[in-house]
N, C-alpha and C positions, 0 to 999 in steps of 0.2 A: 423385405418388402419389395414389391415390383414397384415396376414404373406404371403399367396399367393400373395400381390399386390409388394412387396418386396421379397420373394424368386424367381418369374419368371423373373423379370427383370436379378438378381444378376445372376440368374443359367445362361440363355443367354450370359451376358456379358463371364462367366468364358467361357459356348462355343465357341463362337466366339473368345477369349484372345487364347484357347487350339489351335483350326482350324489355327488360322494366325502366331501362335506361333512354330506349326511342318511344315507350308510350310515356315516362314523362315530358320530352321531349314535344311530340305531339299535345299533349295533355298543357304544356307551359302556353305554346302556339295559340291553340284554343280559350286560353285565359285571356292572354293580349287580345286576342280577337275581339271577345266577348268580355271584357273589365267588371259591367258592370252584374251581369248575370252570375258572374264568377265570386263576386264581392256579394252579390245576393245570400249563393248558397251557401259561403265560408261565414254568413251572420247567423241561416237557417243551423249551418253544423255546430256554431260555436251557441245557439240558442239548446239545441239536442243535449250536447256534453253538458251544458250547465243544469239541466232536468236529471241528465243520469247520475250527477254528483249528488245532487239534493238527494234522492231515491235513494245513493249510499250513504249519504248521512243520515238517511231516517232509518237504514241498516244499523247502523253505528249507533241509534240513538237506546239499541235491545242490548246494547253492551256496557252502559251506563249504571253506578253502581247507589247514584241517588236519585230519585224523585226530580229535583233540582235539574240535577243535570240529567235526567232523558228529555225534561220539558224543554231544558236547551236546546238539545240537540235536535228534537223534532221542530221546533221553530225555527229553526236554521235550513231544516231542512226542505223544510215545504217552502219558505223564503226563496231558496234555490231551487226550487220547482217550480215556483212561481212565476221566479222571474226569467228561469229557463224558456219555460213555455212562452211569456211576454215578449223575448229577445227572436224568439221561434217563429211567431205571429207576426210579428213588426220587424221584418228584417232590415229593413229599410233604416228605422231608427238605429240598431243598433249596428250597420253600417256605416251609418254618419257617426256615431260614436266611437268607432273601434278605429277610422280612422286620424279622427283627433286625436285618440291614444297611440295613434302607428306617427303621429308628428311629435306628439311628446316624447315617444321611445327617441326616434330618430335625432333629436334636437339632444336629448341626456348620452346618445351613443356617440353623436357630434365631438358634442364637449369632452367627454371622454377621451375619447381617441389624440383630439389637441392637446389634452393634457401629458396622456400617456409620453405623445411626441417629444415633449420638453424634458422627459425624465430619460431618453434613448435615444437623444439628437444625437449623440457620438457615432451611432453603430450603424454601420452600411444599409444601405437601402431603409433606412426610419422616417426618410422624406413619402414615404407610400403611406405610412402610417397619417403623416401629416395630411396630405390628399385625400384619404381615406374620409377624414376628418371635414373636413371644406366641405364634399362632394355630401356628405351625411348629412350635414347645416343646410346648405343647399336646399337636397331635397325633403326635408323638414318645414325649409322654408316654404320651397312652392308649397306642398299639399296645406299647410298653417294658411299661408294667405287664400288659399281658393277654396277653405271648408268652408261649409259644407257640398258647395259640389265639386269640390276636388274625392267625394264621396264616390264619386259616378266611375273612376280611373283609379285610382291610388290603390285599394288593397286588392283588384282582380290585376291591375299590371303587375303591383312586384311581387303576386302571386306567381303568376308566370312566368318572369321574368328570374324567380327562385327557381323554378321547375326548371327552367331549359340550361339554367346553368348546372344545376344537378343531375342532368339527364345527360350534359356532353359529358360532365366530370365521370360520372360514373362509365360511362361510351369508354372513355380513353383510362380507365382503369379496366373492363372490360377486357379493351383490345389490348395491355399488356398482359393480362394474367392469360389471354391466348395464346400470345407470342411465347410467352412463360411455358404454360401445356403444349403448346409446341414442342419448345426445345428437349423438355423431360425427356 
């Protein structure tokens, strides 16, 4: 096997990692910029996905081998079309909702991570763990005390603030597997 048959591939993949990796990047930026607009359309997509699910469950409901249960299944399924389309329509609402559920996440991932701490306080560097943990209550707490307009910031910032951290990560895995197709 050559080195070209193995350097062309590697060098592409780091192109492509580099390319997808500054438009999330850009893409994180634009979220922080824009929070609430950002928070908008992650209601409108998660309103979409919950239409396309129903629509597969009423798929699912021609696979149904009783009476009983296709009636199930299509009422389930129009249920999550329904409320697809509702979530779709009212993005607003179910942006004040998803982030009272991002302070619940946040507050059980809290607690977690504390507990975790107590089971690994022996092993080096498990005080991150425990910081982790604070830092996660923390911000649980603010977006908790300021909902519903903590609505307005909370899911388009750490939207973005996911992004641009996945966009350097991937950047600096990028620029190793160049330096990598380099050396081949």
């Amino acid at each position: 096997m050559s080195t070209d048959s193995i350097h062309n591939p590697f060098k592409q993949f780091a192109g492509f990692l580099k390319g997808s990796s500054i438009l999330m990047i850009v893409l994180g930026l634009l979220a922080i910029t824009l929070p609430f607009a950002t928070g908008i359309a992650i209601s409108v997509l998660l309103g979409i996905l919950v239409t396309f699910c129903g629509a597969a469950y009423l798929a699912y409901a021609f696979a149904a081998r009783g009476a009983g249960s296709f009636l199930w299944r299509v009422l389930v399924g129009v249920l999550y079309i329904l409320g697809g389309i509702y979530l779709a329509i009212h993005p607003g609402l179910s942006l004040v909702s998803l982030t009272l559920l991002l302070a619940v996440i946040f507050f059980l991932e809290g607690i977690s991570e504390i507990a975790a701490f107590f089971s690994v306080r022996p092993l080096p560097g498990s005080s991150w763990i425990l910081f982790n943990g604070i830092v996660t209550l923390i911000l649980s707490f603010l977006i908790w005390r300021e909902w519903p307009s903590s609505s307005i910031w909370a899911v388009g910032t750490l939207v973005g603030i996911n992004l641009i951290m996945s966009g350097f990560s991937g950047l600096f895995v990028a620029t190793a597997a160049h330096k990598v197709a380099a050396a081949i």
